[in-house]
N, C-alpha and C positions, 0 to 999 in steps of 0.2 A: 901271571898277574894280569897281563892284558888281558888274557879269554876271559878270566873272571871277572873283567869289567864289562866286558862285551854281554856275556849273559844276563849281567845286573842289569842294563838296559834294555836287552829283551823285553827281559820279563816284565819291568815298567811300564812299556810299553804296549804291552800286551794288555797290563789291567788296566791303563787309562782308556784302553779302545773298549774295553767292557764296561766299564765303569761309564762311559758316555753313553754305549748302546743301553743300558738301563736306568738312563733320566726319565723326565717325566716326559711323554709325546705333548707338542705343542698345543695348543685348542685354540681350533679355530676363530675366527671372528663372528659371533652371534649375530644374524641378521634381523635386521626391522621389521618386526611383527605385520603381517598387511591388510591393514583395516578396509574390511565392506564399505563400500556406499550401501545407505538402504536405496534398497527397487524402489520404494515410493515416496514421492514429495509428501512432506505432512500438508495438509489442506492448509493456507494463509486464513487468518481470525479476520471476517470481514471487520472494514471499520464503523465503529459507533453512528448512526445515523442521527443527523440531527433531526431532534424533538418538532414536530411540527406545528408550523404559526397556527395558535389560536384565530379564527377569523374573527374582525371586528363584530358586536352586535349591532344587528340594525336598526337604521333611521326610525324611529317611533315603537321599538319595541319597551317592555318591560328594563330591560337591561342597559336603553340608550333611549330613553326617554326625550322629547323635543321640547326645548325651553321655549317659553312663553315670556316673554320679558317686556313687560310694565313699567314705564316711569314714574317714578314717584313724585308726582305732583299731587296726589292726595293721599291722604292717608292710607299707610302702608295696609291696614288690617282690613280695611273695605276694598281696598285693590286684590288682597290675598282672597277674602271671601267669594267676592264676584269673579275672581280669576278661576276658581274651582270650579263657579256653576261653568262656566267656559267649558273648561279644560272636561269636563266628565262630558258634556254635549259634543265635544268633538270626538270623544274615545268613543261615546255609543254610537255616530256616524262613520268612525272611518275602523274603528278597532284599534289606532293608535295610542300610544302613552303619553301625556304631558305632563309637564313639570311645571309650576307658575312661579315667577321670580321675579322679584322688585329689586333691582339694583338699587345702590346705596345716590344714582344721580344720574341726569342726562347721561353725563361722558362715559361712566361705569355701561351702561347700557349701549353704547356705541361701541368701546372696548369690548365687550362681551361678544356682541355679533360678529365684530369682525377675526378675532381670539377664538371663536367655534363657530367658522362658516357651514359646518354640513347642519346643523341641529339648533335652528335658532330661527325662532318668529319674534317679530317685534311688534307694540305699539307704542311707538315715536313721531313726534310732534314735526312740522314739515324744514325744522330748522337743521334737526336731529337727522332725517331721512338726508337733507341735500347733503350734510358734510358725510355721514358715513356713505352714500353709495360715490361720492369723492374718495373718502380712502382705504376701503376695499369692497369695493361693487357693491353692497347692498343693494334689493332690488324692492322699487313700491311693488305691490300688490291691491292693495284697496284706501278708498280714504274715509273718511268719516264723513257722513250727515246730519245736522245739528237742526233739526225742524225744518229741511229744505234747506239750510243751506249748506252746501260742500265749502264754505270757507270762517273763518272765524277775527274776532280781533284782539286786543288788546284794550284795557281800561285801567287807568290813570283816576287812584280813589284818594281820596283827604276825609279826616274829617267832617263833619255837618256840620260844624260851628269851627271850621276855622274860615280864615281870609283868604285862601287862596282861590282866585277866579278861572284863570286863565294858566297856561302849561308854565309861562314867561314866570309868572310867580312863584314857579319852585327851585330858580336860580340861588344854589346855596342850601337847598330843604335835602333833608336827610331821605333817601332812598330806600325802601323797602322792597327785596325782591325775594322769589324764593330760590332760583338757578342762574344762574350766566348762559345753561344751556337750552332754556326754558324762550322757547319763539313768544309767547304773550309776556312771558314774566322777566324778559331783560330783553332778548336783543332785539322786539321792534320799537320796543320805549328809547330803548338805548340810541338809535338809531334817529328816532326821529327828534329827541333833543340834541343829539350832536347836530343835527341838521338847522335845527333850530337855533343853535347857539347856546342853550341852555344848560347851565352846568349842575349838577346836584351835589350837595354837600358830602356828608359822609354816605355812603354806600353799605346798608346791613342786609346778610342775607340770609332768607329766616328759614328757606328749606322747601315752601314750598305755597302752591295760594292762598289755602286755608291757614297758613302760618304767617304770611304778607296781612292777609286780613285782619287777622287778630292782633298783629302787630298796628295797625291804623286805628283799629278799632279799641285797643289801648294806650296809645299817646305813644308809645313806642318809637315809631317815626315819622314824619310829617307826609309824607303820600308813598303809595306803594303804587305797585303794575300787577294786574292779573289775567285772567281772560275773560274777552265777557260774551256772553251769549243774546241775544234781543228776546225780551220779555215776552210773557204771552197776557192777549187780553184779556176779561173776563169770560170768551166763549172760547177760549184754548185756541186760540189761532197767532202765530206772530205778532208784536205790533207794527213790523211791515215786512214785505217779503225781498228773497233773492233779486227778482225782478225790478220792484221799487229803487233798491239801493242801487243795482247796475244802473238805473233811468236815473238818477241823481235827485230822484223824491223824500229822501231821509234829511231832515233836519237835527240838528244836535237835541232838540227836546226831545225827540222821539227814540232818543236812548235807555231812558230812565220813566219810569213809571210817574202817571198823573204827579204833581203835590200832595196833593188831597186825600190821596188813597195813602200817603206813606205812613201816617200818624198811628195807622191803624194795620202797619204789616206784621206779623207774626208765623210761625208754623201752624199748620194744620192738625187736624187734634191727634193724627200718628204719626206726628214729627216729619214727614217725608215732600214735605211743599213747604216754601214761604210764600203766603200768600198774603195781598192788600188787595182786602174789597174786592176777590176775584181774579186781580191780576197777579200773576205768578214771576216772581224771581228767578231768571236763570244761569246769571255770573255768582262769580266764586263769593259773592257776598252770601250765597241761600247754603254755604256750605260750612257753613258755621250756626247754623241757624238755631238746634240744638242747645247749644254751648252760651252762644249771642243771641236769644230771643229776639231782643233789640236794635240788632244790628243794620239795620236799613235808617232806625232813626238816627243811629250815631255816625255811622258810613255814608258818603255818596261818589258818584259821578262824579270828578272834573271835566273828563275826558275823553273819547275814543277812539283810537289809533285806524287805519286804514287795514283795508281787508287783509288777512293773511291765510294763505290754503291751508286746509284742513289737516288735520295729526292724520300719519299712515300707520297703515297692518305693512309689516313691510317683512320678507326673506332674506336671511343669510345670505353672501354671492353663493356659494355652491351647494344650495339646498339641493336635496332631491327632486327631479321637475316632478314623477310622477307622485313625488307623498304632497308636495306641493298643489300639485289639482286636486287631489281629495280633499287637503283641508280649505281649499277653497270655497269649493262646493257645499262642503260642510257649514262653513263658518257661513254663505250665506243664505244657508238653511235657518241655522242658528239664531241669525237674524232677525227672520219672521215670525220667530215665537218669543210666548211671553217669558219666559225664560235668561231671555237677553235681556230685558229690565229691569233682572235682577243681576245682572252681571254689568259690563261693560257700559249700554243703555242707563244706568243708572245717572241721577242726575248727581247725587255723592261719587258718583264712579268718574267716568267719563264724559256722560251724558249723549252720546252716541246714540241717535235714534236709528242710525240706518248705516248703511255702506252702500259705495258703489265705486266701481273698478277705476283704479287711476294710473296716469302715467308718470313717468318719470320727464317731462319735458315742463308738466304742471310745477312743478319745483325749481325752473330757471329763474325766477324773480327773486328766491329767496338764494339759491346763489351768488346772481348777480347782486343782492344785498350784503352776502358777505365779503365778496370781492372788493366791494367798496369801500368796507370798514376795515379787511385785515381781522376777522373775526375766525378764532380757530377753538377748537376744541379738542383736549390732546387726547387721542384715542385711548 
């Protein structure tokens, strides 16, 4: 019984040892597949360049044309018309582009120049030039000559048939101006009734001299301020010169034309003079003349204000200096032809008979006038 068990075991043992030698053989551990570098770097995508600045177009070209900029003390459409004869006389002399522009007022026109310093001519009046080369450089250039004289004044007009004799008599009288920023048309009148003591009633302001006139000239308000110019005689000469007034030989009659002749003042038969008997008109009363045939009978003189320098051609601070000499040159070429008296030269215009080069030191008296008033003008 024992061997037969002993056998039994055996032989068990025998097939579990075969039975294990015919399992399945282990399998290995599959290794990590091994990835190439590539040999070559891909080329890096350069980056986007930025788009290159357009350059500015230049001073006086087609595309950046140079403003010309006029005050509008007369009529915008004779300022624009005479502004063209200009502006094409200086393009056939320098080759430049101009643009002509009447701002809507002194101060707009001071804002302007100094708002586009590189591109900007002006003609402004010497009250205009002191404050803008004040608040950002503005530079004179040239000034005006008015039949020989480089300075001009102011005229204080009433009625012909009213009572007022004397300045003292318009304490209370209603004010006609046509600017605040206007040197004939407020601030030497302005100036010299504070001085005087004399106060003016209400204050209307009409825009401009030909609209101050018309305003007097229609009962509108009881005296206005404009500029005036000294008459000529019947043989076209001053009726007194630069000379005379520096010598202290000008009397106040000798502002205003004869009596005698006034009865008989009217326009000339193509409207472009007013003339009595010869003697010619050349304050803002002949600039209605047109309109107010009559207007010297209904208009006069009370008054006239003391010298004030002449309106300038004046440059942006940072014009170009050399488009700056061309147009100098040019303009006073421009000058000496007949051509300018149709433009600028015109007695509806400006009435600029001439130019000649001025400084910037000639305009300390009208500073020092503003300094003493506190007179600003907001750019």
């Amino acid at each position: 019984m024992k061997r037969s068990f002993y056998v039994l075991f055996a032989v068990l043992a025998v097939l579990a040892f075969v039975l294990a030698a015919c399992g399945p053989a282990e399998v290995p551990a599959t290794e990590a597949p091994v990835v190439e570098e590539p040999t070559e770097v891909p080329t890096a995508v350069p980056p986007t360049e930025e788009p290159t600045a357009v350059p500015e177009p230049e001073v006086g070209s087609p595309e950046h044309p140079i403003k010309v900029l006029f005050v509008p003390s007369v009529d915008a459409n004779i300022i624009v018309t005479g502004g063209e004869v200009m502006a094409q006389a200086l393009n056939e002399a320098t080759g430049l582009t101009f643009e002509v522009v009447v701002p809507t007022s002194y101060a707009a026109t001071i804002e302007e120049m100094c708002a586009s310093p590189t591109d900007t001519m002006a003609f402004i009046p010497g009250l205009g030039y002191a404050i803008a080369s004040q608040l950002c450089g503005v530079d004179v250039s040239f000034k005006a000559i008015r039949f020989g004289y480089p300075v001009y004044w102011a005229e204080y007009i009433v009625a012909r048939d009213s009572e007022f004799q004397t300045l003292e008599d318009l304490e209370g009288a209603t004010w006609g101006y046509g600017d605040q920023g206007s040197t004939s048309g407020y601030m030497v009148p302005f100036v010299e009734l504070s001085e005087a003591g004399i106060t003016p009633g209400e204050q209307v302001q009409t825009g401009g001299h030909n609209q101050t006139v018309t305003a007097v000239y229609n009962g509108e308000v009881d005296f206005g301020t404009v500029f005036y110019s000294v008459p000529l005689n019947p043989e076209g000469t001053p009726v007194f010169t630069w000379a005379d007034y520096q010598e202290g030989k000008v009397t106040e009659d000798m502002y205003e034309i004869p009596a005698d002749a006034i009865p008989n003042c009217a326009p000339d038969a193509e409207g472009k003079k007013l003339l009595c008997d010869g003697w010619r008109v050349l304050d803002a009363r002949a600039n209605i003349r047109t309109e107010a045939p009559d207007v010297m009978q209904k208009v006069r003189i009370l008054a006239v204000s003391a010298a004030i320098p002449n309106d300038t051609m004046s440059f942006g601070p940072e014009f170009p200096a050399e488009v700056r000499a061309q147009i100098e040159e040019a303009l006073t070429a421009f000058a000496q032809t007949e051509a300018w008296g149709e433009s600028i030269g015109s007695n509806d215009f400006y009435g600029w008979t001439g130019i000649e080069p001025a400084t910037d030191a000639e305009y300390d008296i009208i500073r020092a006038m503003v300094a003493a008033t506190g007179y600003t003008i907001a750019p």
